[in-house]
BAKETOR-325599 format. One record per residue (C-alpha): x, y, z. Coordinates in pm, 1 decimal, decimal comma. Example, Ala and Ser with C-alpha at 12.3 -4.5 7.8 and 13.67 -1.06 7.14 Angstrom:
(atom (1230,0 -450,0 780,0))
(atom (1367,0 -106,0 714,0))
% end
This chain:
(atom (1555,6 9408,1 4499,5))
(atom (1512,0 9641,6 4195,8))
(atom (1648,6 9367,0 3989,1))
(atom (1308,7 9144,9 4133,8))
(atom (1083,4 9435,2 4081,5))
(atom (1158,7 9491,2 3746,1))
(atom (1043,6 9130,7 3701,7))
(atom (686,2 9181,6 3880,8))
(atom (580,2 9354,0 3578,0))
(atom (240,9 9285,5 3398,3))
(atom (322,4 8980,6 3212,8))
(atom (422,1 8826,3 3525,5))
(atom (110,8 8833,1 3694,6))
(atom (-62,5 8739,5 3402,1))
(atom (138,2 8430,3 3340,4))
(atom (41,4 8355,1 3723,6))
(atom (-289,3 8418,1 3665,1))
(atom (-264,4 8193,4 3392,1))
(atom (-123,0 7903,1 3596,6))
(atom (-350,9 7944,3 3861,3))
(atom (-658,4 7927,3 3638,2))
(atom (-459,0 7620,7 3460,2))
(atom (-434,1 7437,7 3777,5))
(atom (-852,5 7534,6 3858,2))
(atom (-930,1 7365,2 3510,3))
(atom (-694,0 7052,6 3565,3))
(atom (-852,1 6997,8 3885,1))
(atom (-1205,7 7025,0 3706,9))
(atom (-1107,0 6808,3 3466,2))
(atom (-941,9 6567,9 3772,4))
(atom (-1274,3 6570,8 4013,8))
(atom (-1507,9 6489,6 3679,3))
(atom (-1279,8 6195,9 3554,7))
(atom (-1340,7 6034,5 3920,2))
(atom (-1672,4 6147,9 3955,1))
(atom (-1831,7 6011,8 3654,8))
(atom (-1632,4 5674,4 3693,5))
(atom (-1743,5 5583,6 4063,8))
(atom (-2125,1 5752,0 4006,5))
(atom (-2377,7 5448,6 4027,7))
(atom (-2552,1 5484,1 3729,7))
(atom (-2863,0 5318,1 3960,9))
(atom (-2831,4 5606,0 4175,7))
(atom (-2826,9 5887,4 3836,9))
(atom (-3093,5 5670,0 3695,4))
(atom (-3321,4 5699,3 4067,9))
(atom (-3266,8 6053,0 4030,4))
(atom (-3300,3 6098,9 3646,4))
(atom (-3664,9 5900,6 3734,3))
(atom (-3732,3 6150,5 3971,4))
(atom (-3689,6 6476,5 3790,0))
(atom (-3280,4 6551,5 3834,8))
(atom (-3166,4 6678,3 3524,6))
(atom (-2794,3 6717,2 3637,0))
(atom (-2842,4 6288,5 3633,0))
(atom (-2964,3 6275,9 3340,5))
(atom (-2723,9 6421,3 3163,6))
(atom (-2439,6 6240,7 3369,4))
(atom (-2620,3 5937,4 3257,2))
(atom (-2602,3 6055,2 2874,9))
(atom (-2220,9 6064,0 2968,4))
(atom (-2138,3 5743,2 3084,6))
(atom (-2326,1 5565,0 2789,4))
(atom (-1980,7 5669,5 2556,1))
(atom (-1728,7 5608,4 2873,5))
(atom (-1486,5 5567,9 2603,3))
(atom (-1553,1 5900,1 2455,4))
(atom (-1591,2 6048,9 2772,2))
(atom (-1246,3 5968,8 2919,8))
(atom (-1090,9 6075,9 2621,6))
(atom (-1202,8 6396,9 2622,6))
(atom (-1127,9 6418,8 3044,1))
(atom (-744,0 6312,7 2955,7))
(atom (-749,9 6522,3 2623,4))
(atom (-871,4 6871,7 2804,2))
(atom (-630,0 6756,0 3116,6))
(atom (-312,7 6683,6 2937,8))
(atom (-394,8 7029,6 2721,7))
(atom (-433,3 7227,2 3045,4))
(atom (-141,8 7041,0 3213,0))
(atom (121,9 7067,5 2941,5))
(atom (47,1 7443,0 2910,4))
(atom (31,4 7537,3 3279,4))
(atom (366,4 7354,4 3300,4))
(atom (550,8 7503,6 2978,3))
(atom (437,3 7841,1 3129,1))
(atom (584,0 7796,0 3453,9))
(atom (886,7 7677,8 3305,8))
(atom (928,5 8040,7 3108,4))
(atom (810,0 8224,1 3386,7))
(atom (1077,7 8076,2 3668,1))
(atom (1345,0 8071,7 3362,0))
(atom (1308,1 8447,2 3335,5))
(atom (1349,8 8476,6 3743,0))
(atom (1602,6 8230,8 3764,0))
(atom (1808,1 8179,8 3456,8))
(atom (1875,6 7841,1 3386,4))
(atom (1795,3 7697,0 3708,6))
(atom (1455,3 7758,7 3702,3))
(atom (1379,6 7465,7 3483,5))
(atom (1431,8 7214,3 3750,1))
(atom (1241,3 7473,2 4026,8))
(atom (980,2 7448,2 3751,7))
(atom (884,1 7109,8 3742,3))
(atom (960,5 7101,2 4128,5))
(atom (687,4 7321,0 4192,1))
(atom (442,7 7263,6 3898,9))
(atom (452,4 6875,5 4018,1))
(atom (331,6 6989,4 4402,3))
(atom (104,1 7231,7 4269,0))
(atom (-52,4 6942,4 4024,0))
(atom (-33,0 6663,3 4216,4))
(atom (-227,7 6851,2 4576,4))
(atom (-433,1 7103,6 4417,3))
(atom (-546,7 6941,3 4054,5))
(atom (-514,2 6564,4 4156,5))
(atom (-562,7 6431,6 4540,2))
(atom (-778,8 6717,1 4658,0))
(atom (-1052,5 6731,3 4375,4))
(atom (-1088,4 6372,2 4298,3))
(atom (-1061,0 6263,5 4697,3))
(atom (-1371,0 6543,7 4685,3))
(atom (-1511,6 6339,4 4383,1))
(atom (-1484,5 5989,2 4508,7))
(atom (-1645,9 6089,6 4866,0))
(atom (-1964,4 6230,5 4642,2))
(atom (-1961,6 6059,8 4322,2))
(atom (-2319,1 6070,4 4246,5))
(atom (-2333,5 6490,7 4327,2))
(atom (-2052,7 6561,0 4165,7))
(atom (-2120,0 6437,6 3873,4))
(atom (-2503,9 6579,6 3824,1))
(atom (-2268,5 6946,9 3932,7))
(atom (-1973,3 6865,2 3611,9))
(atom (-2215,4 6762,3 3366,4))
(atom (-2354,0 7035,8 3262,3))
(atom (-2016,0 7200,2 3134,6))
(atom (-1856,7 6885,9 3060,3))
(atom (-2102,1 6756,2 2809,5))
(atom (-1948,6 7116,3 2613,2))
(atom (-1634,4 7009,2 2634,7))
(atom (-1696,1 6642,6 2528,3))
(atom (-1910,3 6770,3 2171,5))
(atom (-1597,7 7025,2 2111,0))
(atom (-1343,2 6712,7 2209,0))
(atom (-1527,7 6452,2 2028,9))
(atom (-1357,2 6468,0 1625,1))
(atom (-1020,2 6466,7 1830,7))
(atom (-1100,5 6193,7 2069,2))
(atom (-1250,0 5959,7 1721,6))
(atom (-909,3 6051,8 1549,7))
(atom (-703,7 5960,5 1907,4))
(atom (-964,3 5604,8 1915,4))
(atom (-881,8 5514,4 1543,8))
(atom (-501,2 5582,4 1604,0))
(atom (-481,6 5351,3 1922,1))
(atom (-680,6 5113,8 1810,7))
(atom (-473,6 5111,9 1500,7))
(atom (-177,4 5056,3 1671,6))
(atom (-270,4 4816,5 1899,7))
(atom (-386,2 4588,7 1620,6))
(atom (-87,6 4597,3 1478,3))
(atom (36,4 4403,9 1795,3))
(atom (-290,7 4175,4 1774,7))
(atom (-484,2 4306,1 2041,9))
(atom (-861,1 4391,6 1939,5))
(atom (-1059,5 4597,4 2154,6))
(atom (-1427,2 4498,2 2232,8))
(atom (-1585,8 4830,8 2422,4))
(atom (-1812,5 4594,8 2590,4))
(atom (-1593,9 4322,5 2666,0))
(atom (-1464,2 4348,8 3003,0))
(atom (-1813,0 4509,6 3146,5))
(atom (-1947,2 4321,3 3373,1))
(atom (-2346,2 4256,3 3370,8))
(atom (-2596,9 4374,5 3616,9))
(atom (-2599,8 4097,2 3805,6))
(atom (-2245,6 4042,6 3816,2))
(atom (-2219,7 4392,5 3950,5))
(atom (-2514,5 4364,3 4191,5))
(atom (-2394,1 4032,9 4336,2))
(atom (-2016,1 4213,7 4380,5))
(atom (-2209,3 4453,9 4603,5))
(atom (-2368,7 4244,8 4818,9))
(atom (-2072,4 3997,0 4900,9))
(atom (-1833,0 4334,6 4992,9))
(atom (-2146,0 4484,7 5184,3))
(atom (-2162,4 4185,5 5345,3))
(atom (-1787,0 4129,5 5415,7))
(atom (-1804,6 4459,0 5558,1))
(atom (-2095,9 4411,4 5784,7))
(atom (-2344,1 4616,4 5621,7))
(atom (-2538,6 4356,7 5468,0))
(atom (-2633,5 4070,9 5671,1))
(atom (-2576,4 3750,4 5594,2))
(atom (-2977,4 3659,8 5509,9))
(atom (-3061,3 3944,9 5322,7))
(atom (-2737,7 3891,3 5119,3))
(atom (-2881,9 3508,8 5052,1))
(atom (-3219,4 3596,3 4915,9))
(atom (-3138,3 3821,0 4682,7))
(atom (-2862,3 3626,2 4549,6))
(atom (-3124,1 3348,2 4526,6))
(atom (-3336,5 3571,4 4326,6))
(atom (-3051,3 3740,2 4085,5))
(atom (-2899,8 3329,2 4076,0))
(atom (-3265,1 3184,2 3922,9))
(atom (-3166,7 3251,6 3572,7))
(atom (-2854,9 3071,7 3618,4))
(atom (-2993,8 2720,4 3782,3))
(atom (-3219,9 2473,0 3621,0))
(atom (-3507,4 2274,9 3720,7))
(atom (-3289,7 2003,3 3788,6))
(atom (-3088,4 2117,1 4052,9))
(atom (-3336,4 2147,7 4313,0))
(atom (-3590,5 1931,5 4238,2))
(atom (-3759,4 1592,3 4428,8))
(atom (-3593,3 1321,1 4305,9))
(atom (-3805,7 1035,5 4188,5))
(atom (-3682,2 799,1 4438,4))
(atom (-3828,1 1015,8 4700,0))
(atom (-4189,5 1086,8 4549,6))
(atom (-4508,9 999,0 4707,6))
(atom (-4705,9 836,4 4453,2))
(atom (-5050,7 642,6 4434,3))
(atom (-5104,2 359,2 4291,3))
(atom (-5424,2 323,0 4069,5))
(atom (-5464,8 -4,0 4064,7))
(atom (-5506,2 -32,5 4428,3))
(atom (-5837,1 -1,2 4601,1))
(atom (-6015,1 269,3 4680,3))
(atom (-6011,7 296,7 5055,6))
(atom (-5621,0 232,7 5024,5))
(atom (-5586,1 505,5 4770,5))
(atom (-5869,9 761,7 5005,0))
(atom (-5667,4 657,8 5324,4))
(atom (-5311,6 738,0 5145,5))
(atom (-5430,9 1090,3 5044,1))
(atom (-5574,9 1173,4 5356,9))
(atom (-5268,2 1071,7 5535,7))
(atom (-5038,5 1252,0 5345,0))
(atom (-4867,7 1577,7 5424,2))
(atom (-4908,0 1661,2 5014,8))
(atom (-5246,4 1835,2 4892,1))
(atom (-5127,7 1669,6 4546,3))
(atom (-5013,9 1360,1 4459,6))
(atom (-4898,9 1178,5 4099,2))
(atom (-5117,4 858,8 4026,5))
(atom (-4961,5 581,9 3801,7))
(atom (-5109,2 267,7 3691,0))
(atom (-4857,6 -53,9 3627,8))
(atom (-4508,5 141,7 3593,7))
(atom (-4449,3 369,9 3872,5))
(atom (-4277,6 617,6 3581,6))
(atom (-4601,2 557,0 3387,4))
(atom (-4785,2 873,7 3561,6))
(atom (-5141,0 874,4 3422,1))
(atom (-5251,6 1207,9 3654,7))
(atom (-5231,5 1454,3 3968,2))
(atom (-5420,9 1355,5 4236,7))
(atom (-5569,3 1635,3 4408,6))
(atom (-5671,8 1565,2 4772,2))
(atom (-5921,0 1854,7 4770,4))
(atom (-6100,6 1720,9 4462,6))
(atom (-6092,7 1346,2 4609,9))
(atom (-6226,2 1528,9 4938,3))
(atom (-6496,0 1704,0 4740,5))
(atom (-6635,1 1404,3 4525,2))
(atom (-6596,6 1172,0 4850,4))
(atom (-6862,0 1454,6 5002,6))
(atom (-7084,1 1489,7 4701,4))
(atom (-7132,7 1062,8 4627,9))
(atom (-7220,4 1009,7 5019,5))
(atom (-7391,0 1259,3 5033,9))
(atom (-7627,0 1161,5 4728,5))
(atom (-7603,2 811,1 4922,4))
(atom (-7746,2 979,9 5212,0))
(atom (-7480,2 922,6 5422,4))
(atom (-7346,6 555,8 5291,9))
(atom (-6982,2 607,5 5297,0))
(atom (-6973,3 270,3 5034,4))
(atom (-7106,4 488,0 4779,4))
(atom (-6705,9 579,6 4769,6))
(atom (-6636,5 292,1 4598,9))
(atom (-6820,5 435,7 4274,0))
(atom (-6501,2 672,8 4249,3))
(atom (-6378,1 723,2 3886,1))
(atom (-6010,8 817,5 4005,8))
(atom (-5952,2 853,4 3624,3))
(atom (-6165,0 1160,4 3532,6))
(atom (-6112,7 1263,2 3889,0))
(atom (-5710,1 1302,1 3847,6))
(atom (-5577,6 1639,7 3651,9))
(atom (-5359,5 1590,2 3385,7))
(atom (-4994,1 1577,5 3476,5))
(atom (-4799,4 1861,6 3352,2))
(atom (-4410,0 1753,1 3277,3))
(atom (-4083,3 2008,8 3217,5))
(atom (-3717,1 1959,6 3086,7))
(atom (-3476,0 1896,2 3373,0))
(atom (-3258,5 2189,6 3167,5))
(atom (-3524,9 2476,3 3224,1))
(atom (-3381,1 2773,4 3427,2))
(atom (-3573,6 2836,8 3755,4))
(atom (-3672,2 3196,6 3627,5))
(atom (-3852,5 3119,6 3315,9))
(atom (-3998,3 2803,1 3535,4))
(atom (-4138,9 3018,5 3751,2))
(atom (-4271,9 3220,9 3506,1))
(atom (-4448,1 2940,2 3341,0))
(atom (-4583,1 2823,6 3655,8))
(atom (-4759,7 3158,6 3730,1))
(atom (-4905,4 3167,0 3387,4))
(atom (-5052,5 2869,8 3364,8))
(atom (-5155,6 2911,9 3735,1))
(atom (-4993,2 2588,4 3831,6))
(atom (-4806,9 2482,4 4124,3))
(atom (-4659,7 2131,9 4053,9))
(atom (-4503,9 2007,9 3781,2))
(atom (-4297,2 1634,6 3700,8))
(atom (-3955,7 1672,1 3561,7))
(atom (-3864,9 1444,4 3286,4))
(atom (-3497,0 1423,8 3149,4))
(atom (-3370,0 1403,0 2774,4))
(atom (-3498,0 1060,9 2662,3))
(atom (-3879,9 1129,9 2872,7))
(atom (-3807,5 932,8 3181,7))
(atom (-3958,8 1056,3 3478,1))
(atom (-3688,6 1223,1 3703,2))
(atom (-3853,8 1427,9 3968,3))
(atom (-4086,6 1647,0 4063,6))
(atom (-4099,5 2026,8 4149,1))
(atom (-4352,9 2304,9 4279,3))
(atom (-4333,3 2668,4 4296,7))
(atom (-4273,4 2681,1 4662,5))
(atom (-3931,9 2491,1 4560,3))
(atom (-3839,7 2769,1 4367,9))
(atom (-3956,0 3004,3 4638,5))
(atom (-3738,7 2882,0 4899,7))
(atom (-3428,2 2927,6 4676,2))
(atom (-3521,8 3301,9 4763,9))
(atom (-3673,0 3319,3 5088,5))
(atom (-3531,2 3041,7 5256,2))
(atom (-3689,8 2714,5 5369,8))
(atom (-4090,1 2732,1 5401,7))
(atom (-4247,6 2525,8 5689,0))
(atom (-4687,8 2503,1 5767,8))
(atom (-4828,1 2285,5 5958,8))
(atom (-4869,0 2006,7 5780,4))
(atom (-4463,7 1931,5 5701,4))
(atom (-4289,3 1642,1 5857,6))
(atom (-4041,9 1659,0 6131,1))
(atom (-3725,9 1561,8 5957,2))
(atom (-3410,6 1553,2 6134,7))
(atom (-3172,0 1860,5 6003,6))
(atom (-2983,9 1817,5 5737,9))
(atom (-2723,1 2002,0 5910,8))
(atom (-2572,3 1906,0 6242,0))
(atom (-2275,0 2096,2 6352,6))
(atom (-2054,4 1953,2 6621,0))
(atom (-1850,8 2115,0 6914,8))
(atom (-1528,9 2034,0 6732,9))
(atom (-1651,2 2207,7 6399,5))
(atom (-1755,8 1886,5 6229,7))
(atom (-2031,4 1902,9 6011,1))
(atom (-2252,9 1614,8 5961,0))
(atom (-2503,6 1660,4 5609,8))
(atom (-2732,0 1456,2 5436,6))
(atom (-2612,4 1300,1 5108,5))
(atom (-2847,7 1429,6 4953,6))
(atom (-2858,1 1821,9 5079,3))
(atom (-2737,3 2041,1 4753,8))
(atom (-2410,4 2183,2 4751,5))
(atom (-2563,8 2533,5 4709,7))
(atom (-2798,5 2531,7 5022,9))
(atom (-2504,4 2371,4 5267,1))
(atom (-2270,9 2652,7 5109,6))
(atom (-2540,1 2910,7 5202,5))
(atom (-2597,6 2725,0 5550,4))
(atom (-2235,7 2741,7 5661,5))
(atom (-2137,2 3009,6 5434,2))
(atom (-1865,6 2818,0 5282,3))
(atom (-1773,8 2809,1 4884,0))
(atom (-1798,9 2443,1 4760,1))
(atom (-1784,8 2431,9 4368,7))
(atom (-2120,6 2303,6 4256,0))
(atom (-2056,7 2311,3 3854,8))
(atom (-2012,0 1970,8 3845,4))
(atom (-2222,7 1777,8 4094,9))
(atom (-2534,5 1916,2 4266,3))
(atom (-2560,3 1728,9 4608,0))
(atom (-2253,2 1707,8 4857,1))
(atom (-2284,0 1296,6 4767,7))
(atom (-2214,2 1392,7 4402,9))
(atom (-1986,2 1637,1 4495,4))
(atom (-1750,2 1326,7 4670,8))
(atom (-1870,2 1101,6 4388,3))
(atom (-1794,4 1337,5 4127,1))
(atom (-1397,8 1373,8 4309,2))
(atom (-1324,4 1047,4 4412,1))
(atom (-1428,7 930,0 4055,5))
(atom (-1591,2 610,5 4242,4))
(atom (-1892,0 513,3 4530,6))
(atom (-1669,4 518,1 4829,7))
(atom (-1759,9 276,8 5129,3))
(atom (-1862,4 386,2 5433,5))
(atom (-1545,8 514,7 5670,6))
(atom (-1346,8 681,2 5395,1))
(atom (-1190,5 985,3 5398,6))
(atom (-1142,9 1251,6 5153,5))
(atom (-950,3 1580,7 5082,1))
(atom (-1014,8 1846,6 4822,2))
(atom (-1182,2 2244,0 4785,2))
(atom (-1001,2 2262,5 5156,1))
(atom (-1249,1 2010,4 5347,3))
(atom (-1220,1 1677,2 5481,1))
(atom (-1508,3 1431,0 5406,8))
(atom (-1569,5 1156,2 5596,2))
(atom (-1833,0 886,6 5475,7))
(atom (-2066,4 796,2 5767,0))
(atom (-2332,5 594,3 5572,4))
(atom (-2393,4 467,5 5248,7))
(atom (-2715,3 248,1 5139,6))
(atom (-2671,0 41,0 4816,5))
(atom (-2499,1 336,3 4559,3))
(atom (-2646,4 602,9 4753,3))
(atom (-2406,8 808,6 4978,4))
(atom (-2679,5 903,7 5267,0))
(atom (-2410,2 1060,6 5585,1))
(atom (-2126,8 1249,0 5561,9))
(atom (-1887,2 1429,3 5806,3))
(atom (-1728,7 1775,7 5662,1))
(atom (-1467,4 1973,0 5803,4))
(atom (-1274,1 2282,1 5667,6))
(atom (-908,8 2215,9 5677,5))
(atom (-858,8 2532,9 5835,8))
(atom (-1089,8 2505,0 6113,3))
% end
């Protein structure tokens, strides 16, 4: 026992002392690594908007993560190393020789609960606060660290060179939307996010990435009027129709000559009976050529954002498509692009049409040909590649590398199609069923 006490003597308790504050600063060092790397910068950046200094100067952090995590690892190896080389002396004095391996016994416990698990679990279940709380010492410790951590970053990526391997800071990060659209498929796949407020704003985030083309009218199914026919046809056709516009052509049906706008056919109609005193023949004086707006045309390649963008600058709400050689190849409005984010829009004056979707007791799904691949994935929440076709019919096409006939069957992206109709080339019915289901 006198043997022990003569050991308790001041440079004992200093040397614990010195571990213990050792094992405070790797934990520091621990709980700011984790902190900093799972803080939403959205979240800093809310509260650096609002005022939060601590958030702003967590932001300033994570601009250099590179330098930042190699100042973290720097000060925690430093801190580590030492506590560890002075436990090793200390229990080598108690113990002789065998307190090498009590050392590292004890050191590793003492890191591993106190320095590692318990600050960063802290860390990772308040990323955002603990990071506003660390940055104010650790941007210190990153300015002192920094002409270390440049020397450590030329060395490595020396080295790593040497082996071929170039490093591109900004490679692997992913973009905001990338990282916003990650969010919403785990929130949803946890249940936090449901299932239609996941859809519109990956409809929204998604514009920039679709073109004109892919949801657009196709020609074959636009309501056009013919100039050359007569006027009570032509007054009788717009009146009918569910469309407030409609594209007038003269010979050619692609040989679109102007919009149609039933409003301003409505509102000469009024004003030449009306100077007629009521004689509705006065209609026939109609000049449907200065009457119709000119037709405003777009690339099928334009993305749906700048699209839209176009369309509320030039205060516009229709516009014909036209592909690379100026053919006429659809037509699309504004509420088109609208309903990629909000879903479908109805008023009173659409059609009935019969769903595009009908879904069967035996999980059979029965489409349209020509429903896109992106609203039946969004529909049944499925995952059918639409890269290279952008209709379920193009989809089968596209696969099958032919126009099947009506009755056959096809495997692939883990669905069975079955071909229910088909008129001329067109594919019009199909039957889809997940494998799996």
């Amino acid at each position: 026992m006198g043997d022990l006490a003569a050991y308790l003597d001041t440079a004992f308790w200093i040397s614990v002392g010195a571990i213990l504050l050792l094992l405070v600063i790797s934990a520091f060092f621990s709980g700011s690594e984790t902190a900093l790397t799972a803080s939403s910068r959205g979240k800093l950046k809310a509260q650096a908007d609002r005022g939060d200094a601590g958030a702003e100067r967590a932001l300033e952090l994570t601009e250099d993560n590179e330098r930042l995590i190699g100042a973290i690892l720097l000060g925690n190896n430093l801190v580590n190393i030492l506590a560890a080389s002075l436990a090793t002396a200390l229990f080598t004095r108690l113990f002789g020789d065998g307190g090498v391996a009590l050392a590292t016994l004890v050191m590793t416990l003492l890191v591993l609960i106190f320095s590692e698990v318990m600050p960063k679990t802290y860390a990772i279940s308040n990323p955002e606060s603990a990071a506003m709380r660390v940055s104010r010492v650790l941007r210190y410790v990153v300015a002192v660290f920094s002409p270390v951590v440049s020397v450590v970053r030329f060395v490595v990526r020396l080295v790593l060179g040497l082996f071929g391997v170039t490093i591109d800071p900004d490679s692997n990060i992913m973009s905001v939307h990338e990282e916003i659209a990650g969010t919403l498929a785990l929130g949803h796949s946890t249940g936090s996010v449901e299932k239609e407020h996941r859809d519109r704003l990956l409809g929204a985030l998604d514009l920039s990435e679709r073109t004109v083309e892919e949801i657009m009218r196709h020609r074959s199914q636009i309501e056009t009027v013919n100039a050359d026919d007569a006027i009570e046809e032509i007054i009788a056709q717009c009146i009918a129709s569910p469309h407030s516009r409609l594209p007038m052509y003269r010979e050619d049906p692609e040989n679109i000559i102007g919009i149609l706008y039933a409003r301003d056919l409505v509102r000469e109609m009024h004003r030449l009976v009306m100077d007629a005193d009521g004689d509705y023949a006065a209609t026939h004086s109609l000049d449907l050529d200065a009457l119709a707006r000119p037709p405003y045309f777009v690339p099928e390649t334009t993305p749906l954002d700048e699209q839209m963008q176009e369309f509320l600058r030039l205060r516009r709400h229709f516009a014909l498509v036209v592909d690379e050689y100026g053919a006429l190849h659809g037509l699309i409005t504004l509420e088109d692009i609208l309903e990629e984010i909000v879903g479908e829009i109805e008023d009173e004056y659409d059609t009935e049409l019969a769903p595009e979707v009908k879904i069967g007791a035996n999980g059979e799904v029965q489409v349209d040909g020509a429903m896109t691949i992106r609203d039946l994935n969004r529909t049944m929440d499925w995952s059918l590649p639409d890269d290279e076709a952008v209709t379920v019919a193009g989809l089968v096409i596209h696969e099958a590398q032919t126009i099947p006939d009506e009755g056959q069957v096809f495997s692939f992206h883990g669905c069975r199609f079955v071909i229910l109709a088909r008129e001329g080339n067109r594919i019009t019915r199909l039957s889809l069923r997940q494998m799996d289901a």
